[in-house]
Phi, psi and omega in degrees: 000157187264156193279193195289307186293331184285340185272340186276331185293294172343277198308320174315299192323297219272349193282333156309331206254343168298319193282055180200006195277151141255184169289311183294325165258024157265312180329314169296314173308314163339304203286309189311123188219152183281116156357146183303296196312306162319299194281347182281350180297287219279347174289308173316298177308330175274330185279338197254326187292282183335312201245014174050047187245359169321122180272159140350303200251010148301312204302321212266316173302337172297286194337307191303292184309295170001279206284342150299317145302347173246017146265000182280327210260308173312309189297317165318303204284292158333295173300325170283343166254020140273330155281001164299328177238340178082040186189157187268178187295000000 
């Protein structure tokens, strides 16, 4: 997962895109979770990662999932607080 200064860059990058939310489509974002299939995937590769049985070309597919999901979590995170305050950061 990426660390604190990489999630803050992320988000400053992502803050333009937040002055464009609606309620409905911060709402959505909220709501968006990953597919049954995604998630039994990122459960293997972490189970396989865990146990050090990980290929190579898993691990960059683990990653892949990672780096997405902690950009998805910025994109949460802007949207809930606009609908929190009714407004973007």
């Amino acid at each position: 997962m990426a660390n604190g200064a990489s999630a803050s860059a992320l988000g400053r990058l992502l803050r333009p895109l937040s002055r464009e939310l609606t309620a409905d489509l911060a709402r959505a974002l909220v709501n968006l979770k990953a597919d049954a299939e995604t998630q039994a995937r990122y459960d293997e590769l972490a189970d396989k990662r865990s146990t050090g049985q990980i290929t190579a070309d898993e691990q960059g597919e683990l990653e892949s999932i990672v780096r997405a999901n902690t950009l998805l979590g910025v994109l949460k995170a802007e949207a809930r607080a606009f609908l929190a305050n009714g407004k973007p950061f």
